[in-house]
C-alpha positions as CSV (number, residue, x, y, z in Angstrom):
1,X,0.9,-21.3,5.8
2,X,0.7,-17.4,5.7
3,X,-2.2,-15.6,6.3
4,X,-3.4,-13.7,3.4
5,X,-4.6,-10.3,3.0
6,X,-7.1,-8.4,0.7
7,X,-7.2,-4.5,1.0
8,X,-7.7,-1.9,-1.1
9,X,-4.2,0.9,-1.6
10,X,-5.4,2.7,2.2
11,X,-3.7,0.6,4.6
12,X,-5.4,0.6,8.3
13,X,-2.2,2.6,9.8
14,X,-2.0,5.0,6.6
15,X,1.8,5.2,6.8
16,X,3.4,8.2,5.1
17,X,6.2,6.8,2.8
18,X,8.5,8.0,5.4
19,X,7.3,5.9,8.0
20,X,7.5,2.9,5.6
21,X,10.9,3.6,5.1
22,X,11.7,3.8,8.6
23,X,10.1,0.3,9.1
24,X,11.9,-1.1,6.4
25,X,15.0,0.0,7.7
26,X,15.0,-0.8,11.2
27,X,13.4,-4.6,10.3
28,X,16.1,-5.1,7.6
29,X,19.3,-2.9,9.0
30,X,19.3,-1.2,5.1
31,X,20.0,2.1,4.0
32,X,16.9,2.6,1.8
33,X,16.6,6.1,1.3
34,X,13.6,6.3,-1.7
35,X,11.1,3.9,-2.1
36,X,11.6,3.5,-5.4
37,X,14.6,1.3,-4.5
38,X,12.4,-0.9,-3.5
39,X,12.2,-2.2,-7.2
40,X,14.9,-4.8,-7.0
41,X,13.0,-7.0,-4.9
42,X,15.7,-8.2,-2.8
43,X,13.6,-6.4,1.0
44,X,11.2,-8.4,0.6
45,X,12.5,-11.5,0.1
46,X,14.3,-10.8,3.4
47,X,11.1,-9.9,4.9
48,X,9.8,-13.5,3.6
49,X,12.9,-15.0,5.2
50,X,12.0,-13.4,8.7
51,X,8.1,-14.3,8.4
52,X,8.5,-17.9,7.0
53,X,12.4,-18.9,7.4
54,X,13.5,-21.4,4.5
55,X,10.6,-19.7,2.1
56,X,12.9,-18.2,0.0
57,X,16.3,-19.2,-1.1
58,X,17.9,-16.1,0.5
59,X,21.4,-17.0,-0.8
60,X,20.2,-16.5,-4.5
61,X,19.2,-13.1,-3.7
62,X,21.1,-10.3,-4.7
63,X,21.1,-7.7,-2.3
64,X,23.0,-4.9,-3.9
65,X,22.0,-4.7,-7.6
66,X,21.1,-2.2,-10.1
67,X,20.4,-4.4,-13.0
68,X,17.2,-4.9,-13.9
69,X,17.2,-8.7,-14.7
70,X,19.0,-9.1,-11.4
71,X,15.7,-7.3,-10.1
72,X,13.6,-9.6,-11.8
73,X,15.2,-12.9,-10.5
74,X,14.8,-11.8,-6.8
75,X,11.1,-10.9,-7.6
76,X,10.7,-14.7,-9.0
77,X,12.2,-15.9,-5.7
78,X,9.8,-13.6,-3.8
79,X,6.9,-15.1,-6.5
80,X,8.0,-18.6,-5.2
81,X,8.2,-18.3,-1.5
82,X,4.6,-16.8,-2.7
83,X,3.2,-19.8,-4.1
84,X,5.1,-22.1,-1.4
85,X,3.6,-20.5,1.5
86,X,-0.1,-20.1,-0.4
87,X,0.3,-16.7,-0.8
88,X,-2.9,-15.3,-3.1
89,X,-0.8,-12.2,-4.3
90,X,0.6,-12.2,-7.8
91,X,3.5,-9.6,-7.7
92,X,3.2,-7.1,-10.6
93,X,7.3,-7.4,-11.6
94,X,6.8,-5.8,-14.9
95,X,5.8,-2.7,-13.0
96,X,8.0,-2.8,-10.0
97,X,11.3,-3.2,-11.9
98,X,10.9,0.0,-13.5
99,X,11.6,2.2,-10.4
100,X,8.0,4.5,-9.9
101,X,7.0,5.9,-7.2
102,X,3.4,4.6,-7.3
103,X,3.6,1.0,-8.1
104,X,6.6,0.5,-5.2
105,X,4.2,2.2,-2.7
106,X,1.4,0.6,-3.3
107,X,3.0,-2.6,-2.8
108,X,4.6,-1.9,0.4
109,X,1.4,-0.8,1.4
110,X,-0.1,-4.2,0.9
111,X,3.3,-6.1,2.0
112,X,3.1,-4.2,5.4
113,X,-0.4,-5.4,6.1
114,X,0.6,-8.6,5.2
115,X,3.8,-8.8,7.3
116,X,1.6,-7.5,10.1
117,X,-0.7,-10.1,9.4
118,X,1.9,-12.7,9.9
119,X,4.6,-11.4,11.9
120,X,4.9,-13.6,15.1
121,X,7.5,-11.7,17.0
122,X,10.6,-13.8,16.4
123,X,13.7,-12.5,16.8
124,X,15.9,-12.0,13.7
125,X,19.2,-11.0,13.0
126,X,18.6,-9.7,9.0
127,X,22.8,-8.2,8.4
128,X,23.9,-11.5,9.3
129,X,21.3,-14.0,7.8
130,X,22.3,-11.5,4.2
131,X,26.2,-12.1,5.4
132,X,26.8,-8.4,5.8
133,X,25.5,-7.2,2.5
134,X,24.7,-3.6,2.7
135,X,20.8,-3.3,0.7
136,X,20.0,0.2,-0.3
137,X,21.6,3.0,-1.2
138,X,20.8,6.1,1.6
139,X,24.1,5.7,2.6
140,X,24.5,7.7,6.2
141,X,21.5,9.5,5.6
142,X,19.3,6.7,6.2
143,X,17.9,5.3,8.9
144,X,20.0,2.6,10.7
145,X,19.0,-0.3,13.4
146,X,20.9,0.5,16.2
147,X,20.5,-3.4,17.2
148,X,20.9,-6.5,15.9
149,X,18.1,-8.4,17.0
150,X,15.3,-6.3,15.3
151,X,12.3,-8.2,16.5
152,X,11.0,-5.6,19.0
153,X,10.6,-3.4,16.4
154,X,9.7,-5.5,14.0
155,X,6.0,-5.8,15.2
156,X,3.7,-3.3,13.0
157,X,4.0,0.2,13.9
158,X,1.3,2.8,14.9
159,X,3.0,6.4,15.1
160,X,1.5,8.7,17.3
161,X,1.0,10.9,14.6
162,X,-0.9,8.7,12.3
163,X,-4.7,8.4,11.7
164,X,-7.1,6.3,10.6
165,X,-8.0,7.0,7.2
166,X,-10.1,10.1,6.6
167,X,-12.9,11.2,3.9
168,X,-11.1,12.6,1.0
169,X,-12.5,16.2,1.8
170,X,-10.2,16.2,4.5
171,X,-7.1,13.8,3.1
172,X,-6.1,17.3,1.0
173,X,-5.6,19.9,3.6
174,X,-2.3,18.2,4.5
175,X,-0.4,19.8,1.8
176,X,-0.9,23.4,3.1
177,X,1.5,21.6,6.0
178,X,4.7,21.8,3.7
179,X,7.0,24.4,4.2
180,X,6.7,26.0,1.2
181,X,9.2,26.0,-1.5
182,X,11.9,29.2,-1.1
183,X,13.5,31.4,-4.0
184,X,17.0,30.8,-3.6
185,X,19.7,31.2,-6.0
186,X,22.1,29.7,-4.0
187,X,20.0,26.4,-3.0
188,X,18.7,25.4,-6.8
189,X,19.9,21.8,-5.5
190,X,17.6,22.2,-2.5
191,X,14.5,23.5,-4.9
192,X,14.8,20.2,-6.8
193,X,14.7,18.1,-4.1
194,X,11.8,19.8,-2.4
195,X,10.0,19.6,-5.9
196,X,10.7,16.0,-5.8
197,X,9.7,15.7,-2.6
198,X,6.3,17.5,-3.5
199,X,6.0,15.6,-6.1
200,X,6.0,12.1,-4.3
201,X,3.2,13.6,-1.8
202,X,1.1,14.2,-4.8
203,X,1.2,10.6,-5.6
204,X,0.7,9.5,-2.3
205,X,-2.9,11.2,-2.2
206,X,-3.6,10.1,-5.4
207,X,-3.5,6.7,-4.2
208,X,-5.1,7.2,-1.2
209,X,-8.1,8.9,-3.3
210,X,-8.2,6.0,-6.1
211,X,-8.1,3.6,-2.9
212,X,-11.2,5.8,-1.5
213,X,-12.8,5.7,-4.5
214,X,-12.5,1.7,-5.3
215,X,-13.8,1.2,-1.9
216,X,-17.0,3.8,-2.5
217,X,-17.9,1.4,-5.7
218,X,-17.2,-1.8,-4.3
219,X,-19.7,-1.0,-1.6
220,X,-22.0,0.8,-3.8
221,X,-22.6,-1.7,-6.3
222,X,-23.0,-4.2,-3.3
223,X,-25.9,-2.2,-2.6
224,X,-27.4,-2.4,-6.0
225,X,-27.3,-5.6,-6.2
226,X,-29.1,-5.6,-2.8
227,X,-31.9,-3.2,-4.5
228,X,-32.1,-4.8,-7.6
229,X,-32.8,-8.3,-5.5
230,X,-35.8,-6.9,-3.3
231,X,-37.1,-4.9,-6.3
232,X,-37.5,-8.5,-8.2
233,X,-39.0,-10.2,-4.3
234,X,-41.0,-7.0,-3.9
235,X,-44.2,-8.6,-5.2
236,X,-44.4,-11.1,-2.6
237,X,-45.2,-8.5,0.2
238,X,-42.9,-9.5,2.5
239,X,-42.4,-6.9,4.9
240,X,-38.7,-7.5,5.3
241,X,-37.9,-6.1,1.7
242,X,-40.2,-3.3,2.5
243,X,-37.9,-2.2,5.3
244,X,-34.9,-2.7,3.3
245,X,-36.1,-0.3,0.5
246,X,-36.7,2.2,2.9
247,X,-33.8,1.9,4.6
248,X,-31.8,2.1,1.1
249,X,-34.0,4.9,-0.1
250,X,-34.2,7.2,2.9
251,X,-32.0,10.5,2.3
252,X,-31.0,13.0,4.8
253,X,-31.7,17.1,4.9
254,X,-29.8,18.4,2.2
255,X,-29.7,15.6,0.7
256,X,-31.0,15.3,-3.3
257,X,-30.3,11.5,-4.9
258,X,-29.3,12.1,-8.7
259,X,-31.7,13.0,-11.2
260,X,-33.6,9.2,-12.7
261,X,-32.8,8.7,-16.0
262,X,-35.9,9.2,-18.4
263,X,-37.2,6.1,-19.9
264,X,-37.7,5.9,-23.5
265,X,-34.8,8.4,-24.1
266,X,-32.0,8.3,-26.6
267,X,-31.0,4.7,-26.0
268,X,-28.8,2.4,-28.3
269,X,-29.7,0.8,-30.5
270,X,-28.4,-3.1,-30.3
């Protein structure tokens, strides 16, 4: 049975979508070129074919598509292998067939912490198990597997470059690093595709912030409900929940908690 995984959108190596692609590529021998062609479903039902063989019913898959109910069937084959190998994920089809950016990242960002979860370092031959099918369509541009047995590089990747996730003060900065975008008349085609291109790193930090900020409430409201539980003991003295108030309450220089809410203000009324 597969080992399951519960994250937030930050994964722990904090790929770039061009590192994900990479991956993909060199696992699966495709030409992906966008992530947004991940939305026909048919990667990672390979991927389930190398983690768990005989999950999926690879031959049903149909690896070079661009119909979207040929998109949905490979996602129902993924769903199964899923449910066969007690999977906890539901896969959000509805949102993946339609091609965005956002919701294709954010699922290969949870489907690469699974696959590193599970990956046991089997070799696996993914051009021939498909029967030659080409998947993607980068054409030369993309990145190739310059072997056939792509289990070496199959096991999760850590790029020199990458870091563990940072605050979000400091997750911004990084677009100042883009070569900025050049007046010419003569490369209009080039202007697009850097606008695109500009466009997709906007939408990476904007997960990486909403992934920030679900893991700042998740945590915060576990500490409320710790408060709230000691506030209710506090009348029994106990010198434990003492400790932990203070330890809850204590603030740092420079520090100000928010203003209380008055009591007996404007209040619905129910």
């Amino acid at each position: 049975m597969a080992v399951n995984v519960y994250s937030t959108n930050v994964t722990s190596d904090n790929l770039s979508r061009h590192d994900m692609l990479a991956w993909v590529n060199e696992c699966l021998q495709s030409n992906f070129a966008k992530i947004e062609e991940l939305c026909t479903g048919a990667a990672y039902c390979q991927f389930m074919d190398m983690l768990f063989p005989g999950s999926v019913q690879l031959k049903r898959v149909k690896f070079r598509t661009n119909l979207e109910h040929e998109y949905i069937q490979n996602f129902k084959i993924l769903q199964a292998g899923f449910k066969k190998m007690g999977v906890d994920k539901i896969v959000p089809i509805d949102k993946l067939v339609k091609g965005r950016f956002q919701d294709n990242f954010e699922f290969l960002q949870w489907f690469k912490k699974f696959f590193d979860a599970n990956y046991r370092g089997n070799e696996y031959d993914a051009l021939s198990c498909r029967n030659g099918e080409v998947m993607g369509g980068g054409g030369i541009n993309a990145p190739r597997s310059t072997n056939s047995l792509v289990a070496r590089r199959a096991v999760p990747t850590s790029p020199a470059k990458t870091a563990p996730a940072k605050p979000i003060g400091r997750a911004m900065p990084k677009v100042n690093t883009v070569r900025p975008i050049t007046k010419n008349p003569q490369n209009k085609g080039g202007d697009a595709g850097r606008l695109d291109e500009l466009t997709n790193q906007i939408a990476e930090f904007k997960i990486t912030i909403d992934g920030l900020e679900k893991e700042r409430d998740f945590y915060f409201g576990k500490l409320r409900d710790i408060e709230v539980m000691c506030q209710e003991a506090e009348e029994a003295q106990n010198p434990l929940i003492q400790k932990i108030l203070d330890v809850l309450y204590a603030t740092e220089e420079g520090f100000a908690p928010p203003d209380e809410v008055e009591a007996g203000g404007d209040e619905d009324e129910y």
